[in-house]
N, C-alpha and C positions, 0 to 999 in steps of 0.2 A: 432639708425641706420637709420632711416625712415628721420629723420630731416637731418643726413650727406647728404643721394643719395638726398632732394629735393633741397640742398644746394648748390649741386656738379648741380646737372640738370640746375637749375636757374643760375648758373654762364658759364655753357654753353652756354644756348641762351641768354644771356647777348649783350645788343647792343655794337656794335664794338667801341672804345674809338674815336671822332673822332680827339683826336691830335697824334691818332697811325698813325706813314707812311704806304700809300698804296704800296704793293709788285708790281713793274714794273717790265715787262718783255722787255727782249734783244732779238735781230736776234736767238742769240745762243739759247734763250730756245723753242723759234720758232718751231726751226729746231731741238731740242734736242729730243724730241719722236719719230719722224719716224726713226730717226739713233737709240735710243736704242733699237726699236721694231728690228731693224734688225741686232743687235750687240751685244746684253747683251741675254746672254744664261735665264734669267730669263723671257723674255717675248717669249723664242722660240716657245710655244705653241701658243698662239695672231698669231703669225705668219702663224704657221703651217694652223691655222681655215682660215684666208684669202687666203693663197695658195689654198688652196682646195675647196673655195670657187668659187676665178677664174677658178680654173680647172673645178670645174663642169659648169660652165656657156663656158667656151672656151669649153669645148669637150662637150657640145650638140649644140651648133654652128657649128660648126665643124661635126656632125653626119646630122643634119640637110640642111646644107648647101653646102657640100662636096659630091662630089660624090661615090658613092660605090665602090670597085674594088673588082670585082670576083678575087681570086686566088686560096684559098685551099680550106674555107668553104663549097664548093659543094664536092668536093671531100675527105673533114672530114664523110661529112654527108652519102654516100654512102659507106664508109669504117666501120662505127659502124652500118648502118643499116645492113650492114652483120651481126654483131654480133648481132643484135638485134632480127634479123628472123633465127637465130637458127647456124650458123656457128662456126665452134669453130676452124678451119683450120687456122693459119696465112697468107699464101701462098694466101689462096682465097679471103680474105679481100682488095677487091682493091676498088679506084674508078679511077677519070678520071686521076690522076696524076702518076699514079702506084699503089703498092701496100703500104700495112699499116707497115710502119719500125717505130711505135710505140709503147711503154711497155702498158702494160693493163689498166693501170690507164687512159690514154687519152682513151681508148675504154669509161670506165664508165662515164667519165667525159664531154666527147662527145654524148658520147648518152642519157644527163643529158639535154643538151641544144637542141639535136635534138627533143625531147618530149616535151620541155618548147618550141621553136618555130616554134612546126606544123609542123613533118621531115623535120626543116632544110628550112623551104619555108620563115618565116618571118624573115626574114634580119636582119627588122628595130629591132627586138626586137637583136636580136642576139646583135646589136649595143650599147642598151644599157645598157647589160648584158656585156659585155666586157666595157663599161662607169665605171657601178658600180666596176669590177673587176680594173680597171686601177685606179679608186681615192683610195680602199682598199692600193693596190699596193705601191701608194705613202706616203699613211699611213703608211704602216708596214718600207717603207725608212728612212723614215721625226723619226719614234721613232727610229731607228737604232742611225742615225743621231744623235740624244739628247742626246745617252749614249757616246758619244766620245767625250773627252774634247780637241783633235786638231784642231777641224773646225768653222768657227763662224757661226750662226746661218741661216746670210744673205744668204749662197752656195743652201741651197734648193731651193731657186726661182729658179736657175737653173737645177731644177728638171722639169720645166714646158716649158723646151726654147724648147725641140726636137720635130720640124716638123714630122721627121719620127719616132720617139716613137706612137706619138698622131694615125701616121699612122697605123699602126702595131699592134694597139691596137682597134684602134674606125671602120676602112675604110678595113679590113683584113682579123681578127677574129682568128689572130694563135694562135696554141698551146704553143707558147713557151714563152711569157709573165704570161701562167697559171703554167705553170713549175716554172718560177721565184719567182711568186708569192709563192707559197711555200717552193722557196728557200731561200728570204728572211725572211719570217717567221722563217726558221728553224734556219735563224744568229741570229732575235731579239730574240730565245727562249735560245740561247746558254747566249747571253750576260746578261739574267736574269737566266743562270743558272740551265736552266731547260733541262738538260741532254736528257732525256729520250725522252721530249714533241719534241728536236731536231732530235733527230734519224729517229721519229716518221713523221716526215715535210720532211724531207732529204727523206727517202725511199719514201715520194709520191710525193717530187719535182722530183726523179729519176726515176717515174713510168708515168711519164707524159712524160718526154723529158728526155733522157739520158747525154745530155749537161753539167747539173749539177752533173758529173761526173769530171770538171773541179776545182772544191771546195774540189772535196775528199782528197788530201793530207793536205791542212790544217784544213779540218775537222778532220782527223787523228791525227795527232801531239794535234791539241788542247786537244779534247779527251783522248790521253795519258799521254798529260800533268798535265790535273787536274784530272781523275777518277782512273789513272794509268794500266798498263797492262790488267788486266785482266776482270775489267769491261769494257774495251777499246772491247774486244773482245765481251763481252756481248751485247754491243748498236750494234756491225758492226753485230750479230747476227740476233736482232731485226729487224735491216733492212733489210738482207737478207731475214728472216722468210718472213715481209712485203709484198717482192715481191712475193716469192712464192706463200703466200694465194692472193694474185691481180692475180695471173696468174693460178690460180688450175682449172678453167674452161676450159682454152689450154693446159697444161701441163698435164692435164689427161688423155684428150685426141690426142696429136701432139705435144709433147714437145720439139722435134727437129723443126716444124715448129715453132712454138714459138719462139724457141729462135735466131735462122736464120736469123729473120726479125726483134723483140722486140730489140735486141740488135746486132745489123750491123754491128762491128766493120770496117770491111771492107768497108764499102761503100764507094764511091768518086762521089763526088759532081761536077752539071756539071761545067763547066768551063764560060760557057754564061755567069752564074748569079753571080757570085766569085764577091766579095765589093773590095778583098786582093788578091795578085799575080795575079794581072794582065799582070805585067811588065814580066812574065813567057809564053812562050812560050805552048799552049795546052799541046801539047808532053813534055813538064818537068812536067806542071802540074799535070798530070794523071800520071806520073811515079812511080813507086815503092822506085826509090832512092832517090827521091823529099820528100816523104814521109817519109821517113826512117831519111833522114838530121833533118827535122823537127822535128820529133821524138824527137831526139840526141838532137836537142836545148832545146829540152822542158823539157827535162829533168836533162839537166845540169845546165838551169836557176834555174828552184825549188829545186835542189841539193844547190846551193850555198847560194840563199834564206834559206833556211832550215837548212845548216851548220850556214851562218855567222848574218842571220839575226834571224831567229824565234827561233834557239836554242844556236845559240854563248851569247847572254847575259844570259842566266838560266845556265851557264856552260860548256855549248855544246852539240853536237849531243850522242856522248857517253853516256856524263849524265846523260842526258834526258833519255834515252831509258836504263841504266840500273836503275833508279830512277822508271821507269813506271814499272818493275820486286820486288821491294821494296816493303816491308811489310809495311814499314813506313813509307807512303805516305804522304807529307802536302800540301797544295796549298794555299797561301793567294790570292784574289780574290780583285781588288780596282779596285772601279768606283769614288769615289770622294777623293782619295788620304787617304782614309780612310783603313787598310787593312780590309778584311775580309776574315777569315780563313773558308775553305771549308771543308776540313778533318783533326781530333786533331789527328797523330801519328807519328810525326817526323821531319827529315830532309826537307827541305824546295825546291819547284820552285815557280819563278813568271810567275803571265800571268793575265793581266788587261785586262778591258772591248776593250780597243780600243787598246790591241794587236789583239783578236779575230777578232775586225773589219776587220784592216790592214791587218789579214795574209787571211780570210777569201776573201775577194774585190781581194787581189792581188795573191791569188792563181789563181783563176777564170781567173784574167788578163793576168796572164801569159800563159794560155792556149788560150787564143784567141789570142796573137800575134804569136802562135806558129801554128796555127788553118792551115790546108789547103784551106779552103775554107769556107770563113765566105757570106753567103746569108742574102739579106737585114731585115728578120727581126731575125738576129742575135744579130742585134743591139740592140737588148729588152738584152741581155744577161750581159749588160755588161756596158749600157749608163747610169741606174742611180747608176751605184760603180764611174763614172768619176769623180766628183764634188768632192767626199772625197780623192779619189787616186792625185787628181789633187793637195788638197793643204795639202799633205803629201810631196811633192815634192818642192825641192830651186837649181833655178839654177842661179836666180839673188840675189844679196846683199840686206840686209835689207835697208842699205842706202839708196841705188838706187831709191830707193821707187816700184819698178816695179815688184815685186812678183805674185799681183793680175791680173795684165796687161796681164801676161808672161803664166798666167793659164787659162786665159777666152782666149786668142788668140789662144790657142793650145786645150780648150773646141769647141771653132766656128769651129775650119781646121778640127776637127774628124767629128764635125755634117755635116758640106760640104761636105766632103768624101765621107761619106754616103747618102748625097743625090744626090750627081752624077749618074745619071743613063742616059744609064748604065756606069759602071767604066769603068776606062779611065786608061791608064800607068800612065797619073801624079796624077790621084787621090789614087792610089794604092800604090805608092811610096811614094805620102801625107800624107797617112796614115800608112806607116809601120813606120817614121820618127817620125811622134806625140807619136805611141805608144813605139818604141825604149824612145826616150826623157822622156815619163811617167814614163818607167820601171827602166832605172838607178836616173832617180831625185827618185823615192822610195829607190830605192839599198841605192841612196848616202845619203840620209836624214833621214836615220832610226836608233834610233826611232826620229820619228820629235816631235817636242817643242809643247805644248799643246797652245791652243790659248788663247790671251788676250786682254779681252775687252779695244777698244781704251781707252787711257788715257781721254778725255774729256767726256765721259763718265760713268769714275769708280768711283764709291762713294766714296766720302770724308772719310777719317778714323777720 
């Protein structure tokens, strides 16, 4: 055995024959690594490390070199310092911008960073606390990203293009990228399946900023889809319970105050700082009937989503929902075209990794073009589900060649939009048109074709 391996070793370092031809290399194999690095789902990790690699060198550049801009941080910090020196009143909870129309989780979570930077006085630190929370962020994307087999690998760079991301996040310090963050967590926990760990993310995405109330109907359907009825009722339990013990400090004592401010349904946002309907006149703006239309859209988009799209192919709507009443519940689960059966007792629906995605990204979407009033760092809410929404979308011919072209043009007019400040009628119109365009190229392309690594790329068979 000892004389085979010294056999085998010695014919490995063995000198090279020299009347063996040398292997030359062409233009093509040149250039053949950077295109698979950014094309072949096998190296999208390589990828992801350099991404964020950049990003952490651009966003302390960026912290460093950029100026600050006071907007809420003083006035975060004066709202939890109430909570902090003994108030438990919601109503009294103000600082310089009003008062606190936040759920309790931003109380804790706020006055987490007003002790870690000195009440609220070291900036810089606050900076790069929002630094590390913003690469996380990208993190929990970039593995969303991996689990769906329609996108190619390359689209995450364009997780690093948004000016006003970078802003919102590094130069800001708002709450609602902290919200996101545990709202995407709570999709990549769904797409591994992890039921409970999802509920568990969702109630403190939702205890942080209530916005991510815009995911809840496709967190619902999902949910019903594969646990069925009545654990369905169990997780929307959990969360509720969730909120309560975050709020038992206020609800003990003022839980009409609590809930008055925590959860605003009513509130209307000013008109000044609107990104969306500008092209509205104040007085439609602020209107009751303005709001009520919107409403009626928003609900009849996710109506028809949810009939023809998320449950017309398991069946239908019907099915669906008497199937989640079923004793004998199945769900096969496939991430790599592989099934994988969730529950052994019966009758069958499907719902794959990157349905989850799609309905999850485009419920959310749907709610911000229906939004009355989106303020600029709304943008956190919704800018990195673009890149995937985007090439879920065909409005040009493969022919054509211009798909890619047709998706980044209509990626740049959203980021412009948004950085028009302040909005303007043709920026507002800019943007209701990209997002109309987004929303039926998803209607009309679903479910869209999984991606495939270019041909001059794909391993020889």
């Amino acid at each position: 055995m000892l004389k085979v391996q010294h056999a085998k070793k010695k014919k490995k370092n063995a000198p090279r024959d020299i009347n063996e031809p040398r292997k030359t290399y062409t233009v093509k194999d040149i250039f053949k690594l950077p295109f698979e690095l950014l094309c072949d789902p096998k190296y999208f990790w390589h990828l992801v490390t350099l991404f964020l690699l950049g990003e952490l060198v651009l966003s302390t550049l960026i912290i460093h070199n950029v100026a600050y801009t006071e907007i809420d941080w003083v006035a975060y910090m004066q709202e939890v310092e109430g909570f902090i020196l003994g108030e438990r009143d919601y109503t009294k909870l103000k600082g310089d911008t009003g008062p606190l129309v936040y759920p309790a989780g931003f109380v804790y979570i706020y006055s987490l960073f007003y002790y870690l930077t000195d009440n609220g006085k070291n900036v810089r630190l606050a900076q790069y606390i929002f630094e590390f929370l913003y690469l996380i962020s990208q993190l929990v994307v970039c593995a969303i990203y991996k689990q769906s087999k329609k996108v190619p690998p390359y689209i995450i760079l364009l997780l690093g293009c948004s000016k006003r991301l970078h802003s919102i996040f590094l130069l800001r310090c708002f709450n609602d990228p902290v919200a996101m963050l545990f709202m995407f967590a709570c999709i990549l926990a769904m797409v591994h399946r992890k039921w409970t760990l999802s509920s568990l993310l969702y109630s403190l995405a939702l205890s942080t900023k209530m916005n991510v109330l815009l995911f809840f109907p496709a967190f619902g359907i999902i949910l019903w889809q594969v646990l069925g009825a009545y654990k369905t009722f169990g997780q929307l339990g959990l969360i509720a319970l969730i909120q309560l013990a975050l709020a038992y400090p206020f609800l003990s004592q003022y839980p009409a105050s609590y809930f008055s401010k925590a959860f605003e349904f009513t509130r209307v946002f000013d008109y000044q700082w609107t990104v969306n309907w500008r092209m509205m006149t104040e007085e439609t703006f602020v209107s009751n009937w303005f709001s009520k239309e919107l409403l009626i859209g928003h609900g009849f988009t996710l109506l028809m989503f949810i009939v023809f799209i998320w449950c017309g192919p398991k069946g239908g709507l019907m099915y669906v929902l008497k199937k989640g009443f079923s004793r004998h519940h199945e769900i096969p689960v496939s991430s790599d075209g592989k099934s994988v059966i969730v529950h052994r007792l019966g009758p069958t629906l499907t719902i794959v990794y990157q349905d989850i995605i799609s309905m999850m990204f485009t419920s959310n979407f749907i709610g911000i073009l229906f939004a009355r009033s989106l303020h600029y760092q709304f943008y956190s809410w919704y800018f990195q589900t673009l890149p995937y929404l985007l090439w879920q979308c065909s409005w040009v011919s493969t022919e054509k060649g211009l798909k890619s072209t047709s998706r980044v043009l209509i990626f740049v007019t959203i980021e412009g939009c948004w950085l028009t400040f302040p909005s303007t009628v043709k920026s507002s119109w800019t943007l209701a048109a990209c997002h109309i365009m987004l929303l039926l190229g998803i209607f009309g392309n679903s479910p869209a074709p999984d991606y495939k690594i270019p041909s001059l790329f794909r391993a020889k068979q």
